[in-house]
N, C-alpha and C positions, 0 to 999 in steps of 0.2 A: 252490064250495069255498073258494075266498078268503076270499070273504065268513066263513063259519064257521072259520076257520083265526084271522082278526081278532081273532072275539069269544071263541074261546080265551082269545087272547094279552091280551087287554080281563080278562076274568075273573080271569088267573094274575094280573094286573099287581094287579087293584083287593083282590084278598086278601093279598098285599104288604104294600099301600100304602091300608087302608078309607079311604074319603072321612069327614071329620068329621059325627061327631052331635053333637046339643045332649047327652049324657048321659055327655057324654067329660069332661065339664068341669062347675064348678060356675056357679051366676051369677055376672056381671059383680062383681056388690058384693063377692060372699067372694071372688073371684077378685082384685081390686083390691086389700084389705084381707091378704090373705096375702102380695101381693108389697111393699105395705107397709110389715107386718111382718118382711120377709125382711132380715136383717145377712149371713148369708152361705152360698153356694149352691156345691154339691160336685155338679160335671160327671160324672159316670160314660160314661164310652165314650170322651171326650175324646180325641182326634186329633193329636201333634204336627205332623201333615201339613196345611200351609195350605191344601191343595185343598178337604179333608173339612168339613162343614158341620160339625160336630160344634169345628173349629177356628177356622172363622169367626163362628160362635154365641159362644163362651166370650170370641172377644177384642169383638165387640160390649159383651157385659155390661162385662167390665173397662173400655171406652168411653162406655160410656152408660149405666152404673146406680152407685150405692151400693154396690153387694156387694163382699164379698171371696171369692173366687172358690178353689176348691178342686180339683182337677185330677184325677182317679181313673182310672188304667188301667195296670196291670200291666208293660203290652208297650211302656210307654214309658218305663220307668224309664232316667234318667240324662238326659232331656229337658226341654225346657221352652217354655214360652209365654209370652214378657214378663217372664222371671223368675218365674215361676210354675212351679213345677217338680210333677212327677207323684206321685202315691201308688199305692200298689197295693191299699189298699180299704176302703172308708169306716170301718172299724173303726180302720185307722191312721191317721186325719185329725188335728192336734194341736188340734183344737177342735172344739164343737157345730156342725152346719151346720142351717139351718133349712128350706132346700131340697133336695133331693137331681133334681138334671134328667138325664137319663138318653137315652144315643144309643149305645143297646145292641138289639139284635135280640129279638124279644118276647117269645123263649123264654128267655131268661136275668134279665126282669124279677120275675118271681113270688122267686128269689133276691135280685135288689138289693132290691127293698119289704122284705123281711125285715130285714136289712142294715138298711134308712132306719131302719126301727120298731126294731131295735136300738139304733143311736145316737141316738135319740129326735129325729128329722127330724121338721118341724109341714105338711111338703109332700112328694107325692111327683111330680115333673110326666115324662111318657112324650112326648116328643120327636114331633113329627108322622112320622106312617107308624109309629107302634109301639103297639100295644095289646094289654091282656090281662085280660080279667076278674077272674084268682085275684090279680096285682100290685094290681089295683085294688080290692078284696076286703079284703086284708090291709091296705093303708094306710085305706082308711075302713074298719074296724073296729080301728086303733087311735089312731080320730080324725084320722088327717090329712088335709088338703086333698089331694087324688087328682084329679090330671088324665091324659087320655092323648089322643095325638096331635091333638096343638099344638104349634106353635113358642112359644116362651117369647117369644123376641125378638118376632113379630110380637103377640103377647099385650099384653106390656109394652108395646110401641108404640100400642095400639090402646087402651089402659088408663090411659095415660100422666098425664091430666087428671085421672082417679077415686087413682090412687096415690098422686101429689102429692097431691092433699085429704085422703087419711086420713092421708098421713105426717105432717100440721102441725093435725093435731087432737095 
C-alpha cells in the first residue's frame, strides 16, 4: 500500500512540476540570439519576499545581465527590489519590454501571453515548473520566441559564451 500511496504522490508532484522536454524551448542558437537581443525583461509574478525564487531570479538578472528589469505584480505595490519598485501590469510598464519571464501559476499564463503580444514583447519565457500549450500557442503565432519551463537564469548561464558572441556581432 505504501508503495502505491508513493507513486500517487510521484504523479500529483510531476503534473505540478513536468520534467523538461526538448519542445519547451527553442535551439540553443535562437535561444542565445534572443537573450542577446534582449535590453529589457518585465518579471510577472515577481515576489517582494527574499525567500521566493521568483525574488532571487530578478535580483540575479539585475547582477549578472545587461537588462533593465521590470517588476509586475499587483499585490506588491508600494514595494520594491533594489529600488526597483512594482507595477500592476505590463500594460502599465513606462517602456517596451522585450522579454516578458513569468512565475505565475499556468493557469493564468494563456492571459499574461496575451498581455506580452499586446505590448509587443519579441519573448515570452514560462519559469521552470510552468507550462501551457494555449500561452505557448499565442506567443509563437505572434512570432515570439516562446519557452516554458526553464529557469532563465540557469539558461543564461549555460548560454553565456553563445550571448556574448551574438551581442558583439
Amino acid at each position: 500500500m505504501e508503495h502505491m500511496r508513493l507513486d500517487h504522490h510521484r504523479q500529483a508532484a510531476a503534473e505540478h512540476c513536468p520534467a523538461p522536454v526538448l519542445s519547451d524551448v527553442p535551439g540553443d542558437d535562437e535561444l542565445a540570439l534572443a537573450l542577446a537581443r534582449t535590453k529589457r525583461v518585465a518579471v510577472v509574478g515577481c515576489s517582494p519576499n527574499p525567500s521566493r525564487t521568483s525574488y532571487q531570479i530578478a535580483v540575479w538578472l539585475m547582477e549578472n545581465t545587461p537588462y533593465e528589469l521590470y517588476l509586475v505584480n499587483p499585490a506588491a505595490n508600494g514595494e520594491e527590489i533594489r529600488g526597483h519598485g512594482f507595477y500592476d501590469s505590463l500594460a502599465e510598464l513606462p517602456v517596451a519590454v522585450d522579454l516578458v519571464d513569468v512565475f505565475r501559476r499556468a493557469e493564468f499564463t494563456p492571459a499574461i501571453a496575451t498581455a506580452a503580444v499586446d505590448v509587443h514583447a519579441k519573448a515570452l519565457w514560462l519559469q521552470l515548473g510552468i507550462s501551457h500549450p494555449d500561452a505557448m500557442s499565442t506567443a509563437r503565432g505572434a512570432g515570439m520566441v516562446a519557452v516554458q519551463n526553464r529557469c532563465i537564469k540557469v539558461e543564461y548561464r549555460r548560454l553565456q559564451d553563445r550571448i556574448d558572441s551574438f551581442r558583439a556581432l
